[in-house]
VOVO-145203 format. One record per residue: x, y, z of N, C-alpha, C in turn; residue in one letter; residue number from 1. Coordinates in nm, 2 decimals. Example, Ala and Ser with C-alpha at 12.3 -4.5 7.8 and 13.67 -1.06 7.14 Angstrom:
nX = 1.32, nY = -0.57, nZ = 0.78, caX = 1.23, caY = -0.45, caZ = 0.78, cX = 1.32, cY = -0.33, cZ = 0.78, aa = A, i = 1
nX = 1.28, nY = -0.22, nZ = 0.71, caX = 1.37, caY = -0.11, caZ = 0.71, cX = 1.29, cY = 0.00, cZ = 0.79, aa = S, i = 2
This chain:
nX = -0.30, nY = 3.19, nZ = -1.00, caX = -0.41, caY = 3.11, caZ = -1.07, cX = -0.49, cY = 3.03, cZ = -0.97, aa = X, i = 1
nX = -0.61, nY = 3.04, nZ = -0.95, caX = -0.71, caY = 2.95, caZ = -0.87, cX = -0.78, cY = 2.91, cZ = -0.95, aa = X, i = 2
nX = -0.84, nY = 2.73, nZ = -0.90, caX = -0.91, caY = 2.67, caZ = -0.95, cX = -1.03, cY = 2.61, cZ = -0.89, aa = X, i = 3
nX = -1.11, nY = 2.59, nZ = -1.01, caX = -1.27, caY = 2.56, caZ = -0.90, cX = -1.24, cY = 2.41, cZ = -0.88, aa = X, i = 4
nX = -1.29, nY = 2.40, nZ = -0.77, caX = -1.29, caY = 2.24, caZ = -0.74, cX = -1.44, cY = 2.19, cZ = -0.71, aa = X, i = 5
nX = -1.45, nY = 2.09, nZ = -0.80, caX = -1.64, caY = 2.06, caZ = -0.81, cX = -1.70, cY = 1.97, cZ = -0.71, aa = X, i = 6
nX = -1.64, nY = 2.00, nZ = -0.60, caX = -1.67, caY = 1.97, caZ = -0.47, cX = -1.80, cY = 2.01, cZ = -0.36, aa = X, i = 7
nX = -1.90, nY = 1.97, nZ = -0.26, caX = -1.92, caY = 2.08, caZ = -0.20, cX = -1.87, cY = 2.09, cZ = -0.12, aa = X, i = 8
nX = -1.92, nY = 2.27, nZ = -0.07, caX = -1.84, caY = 2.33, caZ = 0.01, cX = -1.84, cY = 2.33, cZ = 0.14, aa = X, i = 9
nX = -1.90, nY = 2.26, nZ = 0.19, caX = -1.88, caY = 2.18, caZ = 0.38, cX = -1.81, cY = 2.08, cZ = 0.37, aa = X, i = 10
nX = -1.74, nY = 2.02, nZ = 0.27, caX = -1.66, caY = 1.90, caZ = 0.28, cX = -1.51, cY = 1.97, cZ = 0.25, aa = X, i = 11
nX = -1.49, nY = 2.06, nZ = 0.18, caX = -1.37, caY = 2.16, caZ = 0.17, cX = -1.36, cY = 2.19, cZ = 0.29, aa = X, i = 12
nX = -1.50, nY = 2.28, nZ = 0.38, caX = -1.46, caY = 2.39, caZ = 0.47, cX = -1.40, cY = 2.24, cZ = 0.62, aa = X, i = 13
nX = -1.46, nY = 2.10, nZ = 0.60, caX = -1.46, caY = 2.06, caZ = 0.66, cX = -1.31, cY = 2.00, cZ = 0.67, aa = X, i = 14
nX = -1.25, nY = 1.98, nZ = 0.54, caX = -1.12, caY = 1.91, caZ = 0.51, cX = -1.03, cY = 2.01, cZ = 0.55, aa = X, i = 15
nX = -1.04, nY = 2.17, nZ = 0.53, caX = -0.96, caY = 2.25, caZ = 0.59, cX = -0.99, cY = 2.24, cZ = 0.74, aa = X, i = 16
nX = -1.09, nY = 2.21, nZ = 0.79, caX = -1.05, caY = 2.22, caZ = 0.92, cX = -1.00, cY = 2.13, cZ = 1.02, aa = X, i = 17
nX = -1.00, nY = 2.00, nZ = 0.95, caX = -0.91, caY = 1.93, caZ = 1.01, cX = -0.77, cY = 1.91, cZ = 1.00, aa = X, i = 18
nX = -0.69, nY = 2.03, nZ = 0.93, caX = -0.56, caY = 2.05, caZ = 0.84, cX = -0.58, cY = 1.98, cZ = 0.73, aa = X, i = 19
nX = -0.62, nY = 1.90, nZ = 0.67, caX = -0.61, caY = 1.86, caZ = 0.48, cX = -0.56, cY = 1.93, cZ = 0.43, aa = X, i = 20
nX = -0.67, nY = 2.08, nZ = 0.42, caX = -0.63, caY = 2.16, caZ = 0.33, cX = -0.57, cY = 2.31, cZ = 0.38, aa = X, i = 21
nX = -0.49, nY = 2.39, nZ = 0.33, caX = -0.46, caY = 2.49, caZ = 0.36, cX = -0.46, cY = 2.63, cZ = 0.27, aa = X, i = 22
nX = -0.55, nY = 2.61, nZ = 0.15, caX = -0.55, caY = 2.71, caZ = 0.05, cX = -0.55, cY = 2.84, cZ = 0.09, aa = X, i = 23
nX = -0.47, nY = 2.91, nZ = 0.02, caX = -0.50, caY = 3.00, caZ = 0.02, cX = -0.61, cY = 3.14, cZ = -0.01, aa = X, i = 24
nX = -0.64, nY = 3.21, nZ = 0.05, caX = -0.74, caY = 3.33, caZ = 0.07, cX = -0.72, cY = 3.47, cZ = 0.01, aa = X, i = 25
nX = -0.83, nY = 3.54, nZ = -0.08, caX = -0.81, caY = 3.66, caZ = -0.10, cX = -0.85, cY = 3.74, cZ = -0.05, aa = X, i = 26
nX = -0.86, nY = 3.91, nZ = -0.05, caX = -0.85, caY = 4.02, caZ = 0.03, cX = -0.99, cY = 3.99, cZ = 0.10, aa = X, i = 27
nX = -1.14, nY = 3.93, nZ = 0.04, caX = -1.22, caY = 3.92, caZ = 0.10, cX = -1.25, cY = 3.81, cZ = 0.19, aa = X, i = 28
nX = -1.10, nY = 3.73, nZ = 0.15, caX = -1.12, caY = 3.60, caZ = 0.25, cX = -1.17, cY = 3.45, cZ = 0.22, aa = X, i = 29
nX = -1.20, nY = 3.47, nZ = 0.04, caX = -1.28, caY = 3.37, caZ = 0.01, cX = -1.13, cY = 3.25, cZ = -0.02, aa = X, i = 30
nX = -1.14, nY = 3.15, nZ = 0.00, caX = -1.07, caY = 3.05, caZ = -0.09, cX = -1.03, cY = 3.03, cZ = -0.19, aa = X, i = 31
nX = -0.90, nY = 3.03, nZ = -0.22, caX = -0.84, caY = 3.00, caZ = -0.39, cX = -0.77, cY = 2.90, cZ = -0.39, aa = X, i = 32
nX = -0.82, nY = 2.77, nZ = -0.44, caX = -0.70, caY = 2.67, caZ = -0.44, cX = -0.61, cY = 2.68, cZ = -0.58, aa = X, i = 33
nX = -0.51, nY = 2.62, nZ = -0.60, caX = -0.39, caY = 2.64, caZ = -0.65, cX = -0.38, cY = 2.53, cZ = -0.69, aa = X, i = 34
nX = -0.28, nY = 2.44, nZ = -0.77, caX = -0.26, caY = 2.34, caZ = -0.82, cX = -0.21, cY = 2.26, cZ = -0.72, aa = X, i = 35
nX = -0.13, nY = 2.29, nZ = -0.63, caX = -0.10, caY = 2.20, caZ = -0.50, cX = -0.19, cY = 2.16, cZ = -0.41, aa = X, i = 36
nX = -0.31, nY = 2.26, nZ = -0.43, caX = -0.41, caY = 2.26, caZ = -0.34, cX = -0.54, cY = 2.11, cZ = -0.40, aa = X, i = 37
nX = -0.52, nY = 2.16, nZ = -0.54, caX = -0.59, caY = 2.03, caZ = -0.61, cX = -0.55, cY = 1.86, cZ = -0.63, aa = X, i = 38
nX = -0.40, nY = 1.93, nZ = -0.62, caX = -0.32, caY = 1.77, caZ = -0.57, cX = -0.38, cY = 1.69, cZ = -0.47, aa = X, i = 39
nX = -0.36, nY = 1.78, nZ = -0.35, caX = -0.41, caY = 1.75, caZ = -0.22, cX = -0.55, cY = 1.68, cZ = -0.21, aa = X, i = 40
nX = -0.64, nY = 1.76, nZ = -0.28, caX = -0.77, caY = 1.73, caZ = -0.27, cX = -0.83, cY = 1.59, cZ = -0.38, aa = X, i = 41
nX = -0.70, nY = 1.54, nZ = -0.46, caX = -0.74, caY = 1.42, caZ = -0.58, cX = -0.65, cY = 1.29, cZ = -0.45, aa = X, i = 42
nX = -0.57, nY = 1.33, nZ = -0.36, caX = -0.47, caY = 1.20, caZ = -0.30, cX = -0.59, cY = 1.23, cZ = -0.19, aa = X, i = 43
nX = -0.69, nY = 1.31, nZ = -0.16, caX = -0.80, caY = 1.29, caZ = -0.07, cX = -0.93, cY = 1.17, cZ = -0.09, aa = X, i = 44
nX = -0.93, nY = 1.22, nZ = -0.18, caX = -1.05, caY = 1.12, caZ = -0.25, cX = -1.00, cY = 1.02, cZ = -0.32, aa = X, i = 45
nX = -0.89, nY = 0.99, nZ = -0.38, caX = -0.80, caY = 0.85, caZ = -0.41, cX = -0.80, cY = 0.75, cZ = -0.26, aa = X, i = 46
nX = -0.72, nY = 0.85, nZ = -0.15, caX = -0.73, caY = 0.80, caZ = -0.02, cX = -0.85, cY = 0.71, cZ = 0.04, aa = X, i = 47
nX = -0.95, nY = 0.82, nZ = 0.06, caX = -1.10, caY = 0.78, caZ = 0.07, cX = -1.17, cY = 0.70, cZ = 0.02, aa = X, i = 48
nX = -1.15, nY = 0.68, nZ = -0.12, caX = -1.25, caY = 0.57, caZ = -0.19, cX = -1.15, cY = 0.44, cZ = -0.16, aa = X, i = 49
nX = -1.00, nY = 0.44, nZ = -0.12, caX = -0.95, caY = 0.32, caZ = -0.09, cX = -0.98, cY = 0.27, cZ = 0.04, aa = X, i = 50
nX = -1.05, nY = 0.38, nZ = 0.14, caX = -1.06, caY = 0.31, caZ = 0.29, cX = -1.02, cY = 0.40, cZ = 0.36, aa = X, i = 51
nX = -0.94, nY = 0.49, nZ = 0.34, caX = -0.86, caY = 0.53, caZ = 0.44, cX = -0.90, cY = 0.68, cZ = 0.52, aa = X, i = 52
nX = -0.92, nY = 0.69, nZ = 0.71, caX = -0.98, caY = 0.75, caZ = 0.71, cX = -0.90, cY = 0.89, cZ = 0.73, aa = X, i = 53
nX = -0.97, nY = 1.01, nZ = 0.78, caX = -0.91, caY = 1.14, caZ = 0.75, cX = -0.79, cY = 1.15, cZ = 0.87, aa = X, i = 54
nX = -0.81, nY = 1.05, nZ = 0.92, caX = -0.68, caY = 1.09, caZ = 1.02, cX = -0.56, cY = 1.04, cZ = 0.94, aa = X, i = 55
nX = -0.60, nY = 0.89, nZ = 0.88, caX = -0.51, caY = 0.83, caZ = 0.80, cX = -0.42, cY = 0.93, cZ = 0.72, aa = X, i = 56
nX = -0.47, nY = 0.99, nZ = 0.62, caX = -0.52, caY = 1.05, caZ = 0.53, cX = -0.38, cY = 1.19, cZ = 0.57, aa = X, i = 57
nX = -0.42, nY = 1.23, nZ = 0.69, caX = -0.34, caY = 1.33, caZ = 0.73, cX = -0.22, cY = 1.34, cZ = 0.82, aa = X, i = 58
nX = -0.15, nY = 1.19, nZ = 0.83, caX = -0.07, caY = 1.12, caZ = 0.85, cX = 0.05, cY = 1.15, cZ = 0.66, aa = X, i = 59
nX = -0.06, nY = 1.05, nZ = 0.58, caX = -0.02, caY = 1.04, caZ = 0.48, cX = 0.03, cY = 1.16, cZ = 0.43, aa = X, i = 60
nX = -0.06, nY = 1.24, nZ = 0.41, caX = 0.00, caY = 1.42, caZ = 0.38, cX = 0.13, cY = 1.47, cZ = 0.43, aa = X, i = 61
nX = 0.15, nY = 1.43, nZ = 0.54, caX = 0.23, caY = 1.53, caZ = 0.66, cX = 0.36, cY = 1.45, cZ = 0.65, aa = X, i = 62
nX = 0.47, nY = 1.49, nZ = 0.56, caX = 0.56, caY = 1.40, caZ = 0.54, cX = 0.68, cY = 1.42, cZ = 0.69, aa = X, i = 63
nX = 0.64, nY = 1.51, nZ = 0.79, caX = 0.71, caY = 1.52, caZ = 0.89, cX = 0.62, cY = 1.43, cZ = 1.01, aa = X, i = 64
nX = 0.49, nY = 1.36, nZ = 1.00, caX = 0.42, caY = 1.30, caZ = 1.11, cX = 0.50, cY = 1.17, cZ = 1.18, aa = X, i = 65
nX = 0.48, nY = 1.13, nZ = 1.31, caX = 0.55, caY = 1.05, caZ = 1.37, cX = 0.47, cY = 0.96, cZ = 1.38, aa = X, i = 66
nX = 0.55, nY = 0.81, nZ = 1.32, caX = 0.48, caY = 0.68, caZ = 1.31, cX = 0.39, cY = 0.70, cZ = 1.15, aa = X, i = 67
nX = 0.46, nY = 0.77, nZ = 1.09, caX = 0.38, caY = 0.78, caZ = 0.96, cX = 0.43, cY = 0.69, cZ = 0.85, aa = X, i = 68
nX = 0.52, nY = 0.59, nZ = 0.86, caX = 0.53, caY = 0.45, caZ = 0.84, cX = 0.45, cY = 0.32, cZ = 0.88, aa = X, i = 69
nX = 0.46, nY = 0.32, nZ = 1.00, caX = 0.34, caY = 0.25, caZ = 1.08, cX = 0.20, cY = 0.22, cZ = 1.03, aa = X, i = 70
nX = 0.16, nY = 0.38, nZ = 1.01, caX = 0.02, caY = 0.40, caZ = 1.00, cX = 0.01, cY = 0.36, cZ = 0.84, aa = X, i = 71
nX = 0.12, nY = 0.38, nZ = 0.72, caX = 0.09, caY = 0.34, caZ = 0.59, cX = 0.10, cY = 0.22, cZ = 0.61, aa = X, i = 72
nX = 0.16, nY = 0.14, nZ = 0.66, caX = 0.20, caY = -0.02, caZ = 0.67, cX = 0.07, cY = -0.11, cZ = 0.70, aa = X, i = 73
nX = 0.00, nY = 0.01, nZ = 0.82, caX = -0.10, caY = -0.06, caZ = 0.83, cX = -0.26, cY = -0.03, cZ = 0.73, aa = X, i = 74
nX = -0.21, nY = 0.05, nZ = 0.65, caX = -0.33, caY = 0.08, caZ = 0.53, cX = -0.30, cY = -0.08, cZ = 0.45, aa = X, i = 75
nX = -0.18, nY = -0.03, nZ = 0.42, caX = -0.12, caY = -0.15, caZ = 0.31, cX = -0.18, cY = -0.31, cZ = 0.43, aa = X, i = 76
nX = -0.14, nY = -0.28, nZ = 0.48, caX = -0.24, caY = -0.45, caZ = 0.52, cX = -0.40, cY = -0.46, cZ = 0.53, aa = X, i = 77
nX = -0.42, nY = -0.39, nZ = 0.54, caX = -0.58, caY = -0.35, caZ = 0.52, cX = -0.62, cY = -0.38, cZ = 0.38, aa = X, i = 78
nX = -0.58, nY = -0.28, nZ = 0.29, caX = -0.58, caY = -0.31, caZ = 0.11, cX = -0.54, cY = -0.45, cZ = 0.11, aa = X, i = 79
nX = -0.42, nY = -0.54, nZ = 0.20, caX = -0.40, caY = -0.66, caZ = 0.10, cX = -0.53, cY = -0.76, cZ = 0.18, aa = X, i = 80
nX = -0.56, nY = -0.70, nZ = 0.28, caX = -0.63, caY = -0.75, caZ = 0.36, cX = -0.84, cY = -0.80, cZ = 0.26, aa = X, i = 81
nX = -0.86, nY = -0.70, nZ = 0.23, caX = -0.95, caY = -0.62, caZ = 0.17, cX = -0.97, cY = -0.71, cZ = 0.03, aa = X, i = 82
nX = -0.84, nY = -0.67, nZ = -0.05, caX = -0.85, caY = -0.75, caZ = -0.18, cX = -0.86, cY = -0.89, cZ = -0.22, aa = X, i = 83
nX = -0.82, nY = -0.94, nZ = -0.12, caX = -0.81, caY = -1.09, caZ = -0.07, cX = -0.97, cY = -1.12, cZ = -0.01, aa = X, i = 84
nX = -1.04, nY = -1.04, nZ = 0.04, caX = -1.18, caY = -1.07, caZ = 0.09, cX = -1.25, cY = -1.05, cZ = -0.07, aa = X, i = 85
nX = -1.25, nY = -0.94, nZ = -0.14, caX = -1.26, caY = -0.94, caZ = -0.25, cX = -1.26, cY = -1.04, cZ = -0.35, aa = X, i = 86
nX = -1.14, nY = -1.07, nZ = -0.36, caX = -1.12, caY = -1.23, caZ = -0.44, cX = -1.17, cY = -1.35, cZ = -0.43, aa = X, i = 87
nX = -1.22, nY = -1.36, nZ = -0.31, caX = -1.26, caY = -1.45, caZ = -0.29, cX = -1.43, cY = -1.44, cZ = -0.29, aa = X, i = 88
nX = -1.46, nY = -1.35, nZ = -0.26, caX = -1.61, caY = -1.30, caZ = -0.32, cX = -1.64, cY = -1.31, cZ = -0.50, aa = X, i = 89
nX = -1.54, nY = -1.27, nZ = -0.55, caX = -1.55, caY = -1.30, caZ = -0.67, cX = -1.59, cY = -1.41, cZ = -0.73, aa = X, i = 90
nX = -1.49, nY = -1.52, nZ = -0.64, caX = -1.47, caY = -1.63, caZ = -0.70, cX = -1.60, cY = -1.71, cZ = -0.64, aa = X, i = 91
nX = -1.64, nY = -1.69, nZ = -0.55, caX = -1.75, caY = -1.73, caZ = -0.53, cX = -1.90, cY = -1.71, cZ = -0.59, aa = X, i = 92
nX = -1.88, nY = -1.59, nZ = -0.64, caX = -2.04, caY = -1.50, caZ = -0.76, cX = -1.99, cY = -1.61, cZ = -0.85, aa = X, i = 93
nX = -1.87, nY = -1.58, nZ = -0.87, caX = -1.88, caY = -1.69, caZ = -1.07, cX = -1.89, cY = -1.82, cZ = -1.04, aa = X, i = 94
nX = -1.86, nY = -1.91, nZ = -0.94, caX = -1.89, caY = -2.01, caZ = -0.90, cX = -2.07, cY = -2.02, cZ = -0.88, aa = X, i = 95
nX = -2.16, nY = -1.91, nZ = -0.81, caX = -2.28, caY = -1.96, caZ = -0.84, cX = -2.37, cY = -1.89, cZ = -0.96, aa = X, i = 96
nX = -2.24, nY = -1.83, nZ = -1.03, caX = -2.32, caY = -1.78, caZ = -1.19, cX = -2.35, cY = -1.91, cZ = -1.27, aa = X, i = 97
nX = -2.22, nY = -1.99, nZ = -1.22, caX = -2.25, caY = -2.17, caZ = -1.33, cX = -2.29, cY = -2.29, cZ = -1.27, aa = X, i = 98
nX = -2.33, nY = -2.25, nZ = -1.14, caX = -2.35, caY = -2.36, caZ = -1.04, cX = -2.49, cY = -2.41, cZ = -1.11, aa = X, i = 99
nX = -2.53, nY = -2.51, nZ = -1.10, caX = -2.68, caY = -2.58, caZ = -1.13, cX = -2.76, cY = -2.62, cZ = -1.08, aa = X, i = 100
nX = -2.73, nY = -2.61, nZ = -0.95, caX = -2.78, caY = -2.60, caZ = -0.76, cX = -2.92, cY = -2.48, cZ = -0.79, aa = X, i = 101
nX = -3.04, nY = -2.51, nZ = -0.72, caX = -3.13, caY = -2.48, caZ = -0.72, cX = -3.13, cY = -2.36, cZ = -0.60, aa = X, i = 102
nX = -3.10, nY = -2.40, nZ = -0.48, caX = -3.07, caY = -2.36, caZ = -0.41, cX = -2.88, cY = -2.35, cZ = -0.35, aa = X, i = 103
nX = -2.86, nY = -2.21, nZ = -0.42, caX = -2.72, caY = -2.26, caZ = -0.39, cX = -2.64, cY = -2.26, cZ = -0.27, aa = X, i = 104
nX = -2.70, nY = -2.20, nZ = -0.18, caX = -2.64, caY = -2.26, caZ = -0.06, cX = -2.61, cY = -2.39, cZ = -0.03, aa = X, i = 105
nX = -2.69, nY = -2.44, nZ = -0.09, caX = -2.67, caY = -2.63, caZ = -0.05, cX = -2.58, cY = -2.68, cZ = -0.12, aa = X, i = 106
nX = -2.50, nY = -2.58, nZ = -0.25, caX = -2.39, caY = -2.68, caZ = -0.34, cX = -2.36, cY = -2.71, cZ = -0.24, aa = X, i = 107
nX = -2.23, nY = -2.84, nZ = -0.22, caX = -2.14, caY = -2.84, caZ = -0.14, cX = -2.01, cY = -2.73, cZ = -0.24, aa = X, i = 108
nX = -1.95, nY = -2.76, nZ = -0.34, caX = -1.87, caY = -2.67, caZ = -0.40, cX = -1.89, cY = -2.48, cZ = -0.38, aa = X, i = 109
nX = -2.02, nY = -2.43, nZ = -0.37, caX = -2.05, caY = -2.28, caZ = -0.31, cX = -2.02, cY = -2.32, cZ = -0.18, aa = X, i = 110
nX = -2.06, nY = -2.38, nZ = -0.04, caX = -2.02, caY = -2.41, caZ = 0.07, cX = -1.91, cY = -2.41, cZ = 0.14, aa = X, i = 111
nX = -1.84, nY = -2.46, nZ = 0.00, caX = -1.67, caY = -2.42, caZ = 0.03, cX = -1.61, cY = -2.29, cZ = 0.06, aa = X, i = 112
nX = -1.70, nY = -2.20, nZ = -0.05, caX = -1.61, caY = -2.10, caZ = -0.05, cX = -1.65, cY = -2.03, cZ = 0.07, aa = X, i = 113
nX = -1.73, nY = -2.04, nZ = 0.13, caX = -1.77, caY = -1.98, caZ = 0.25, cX = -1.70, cY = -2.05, cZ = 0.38, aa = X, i = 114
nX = -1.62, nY = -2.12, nZ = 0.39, caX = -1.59, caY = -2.21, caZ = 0.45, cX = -1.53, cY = -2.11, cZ = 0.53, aa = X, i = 115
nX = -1.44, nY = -2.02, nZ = 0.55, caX = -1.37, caY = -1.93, caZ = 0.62, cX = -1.41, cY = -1.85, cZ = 0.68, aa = X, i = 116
nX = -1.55, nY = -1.84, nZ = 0.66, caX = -1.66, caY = -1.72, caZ = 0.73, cX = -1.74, cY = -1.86, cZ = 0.81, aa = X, i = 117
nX = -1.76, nY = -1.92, nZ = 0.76, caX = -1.84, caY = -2.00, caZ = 0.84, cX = -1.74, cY = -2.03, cZ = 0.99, aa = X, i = 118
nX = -1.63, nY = -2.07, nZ = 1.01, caX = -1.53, caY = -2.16, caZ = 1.10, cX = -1.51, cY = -2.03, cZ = 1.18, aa = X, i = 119
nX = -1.59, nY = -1.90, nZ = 1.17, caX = -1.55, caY = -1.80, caZ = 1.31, cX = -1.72, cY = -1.79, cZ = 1.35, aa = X, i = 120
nX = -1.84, nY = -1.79, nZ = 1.28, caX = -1.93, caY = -1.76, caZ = 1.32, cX = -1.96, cY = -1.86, cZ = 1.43, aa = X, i = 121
């Protein structure tokens, strides 16, 4: 059984060529991916929209790669890294959705929240 994947096809031919993918081929050579093949290609783009790049990515795949603890450990700090910059962005929009500051840079309360970006600039 092969499946179409609604992909284009330089980012397939390009994902196989960096090992990603390894689908299988018929008599004329064309690509047939397979259900494992489509696995591969959904923990690709899960991977991707999380940050993580195709080396990462091919670490993660390769359940025999060396240092491939390491390399998730260090995604996972990134993500907690990331969501935490996130949160705090958050909290700062909703802080000048109700702020009454004209200019909101000048709250001191919005000022705050930048406070952590400010103390490296």
């Amino acid at each position: 059984m092969t499946i179409d994947i609604d992909l284009p096809t330089n980012v397939l031919r390009h994902w196989e060529s960096v090992g990603l993918l390894r689908p299988a081929r018929d008599a004329a050579g064309r690509r047939r991916f397979g259900q494992d093949d489509v696995v591969r290609v959904a923990v690709i783009q899960r991977s991707k929209a999380a940050g993580m790049s195709l080396e990462q990515i091919a670490v993660l795949l390769d359940d025999g790669s060396a240092g491939r603890h390491e390399v998730l450990q260090g995604h996972l700090d990134d993500l907690d890294r990331r969501m935490e910059e996130m949160r705090m962005s958050r909290a700062m929009t909703e802080h000048a959705m109700r702020c009454r500051s004209h200019d909101i840079s000048t709250c001191p309360r919005f000022r705050a929240s930048v406070s952590d970006v400010l103390s490296r600039l």
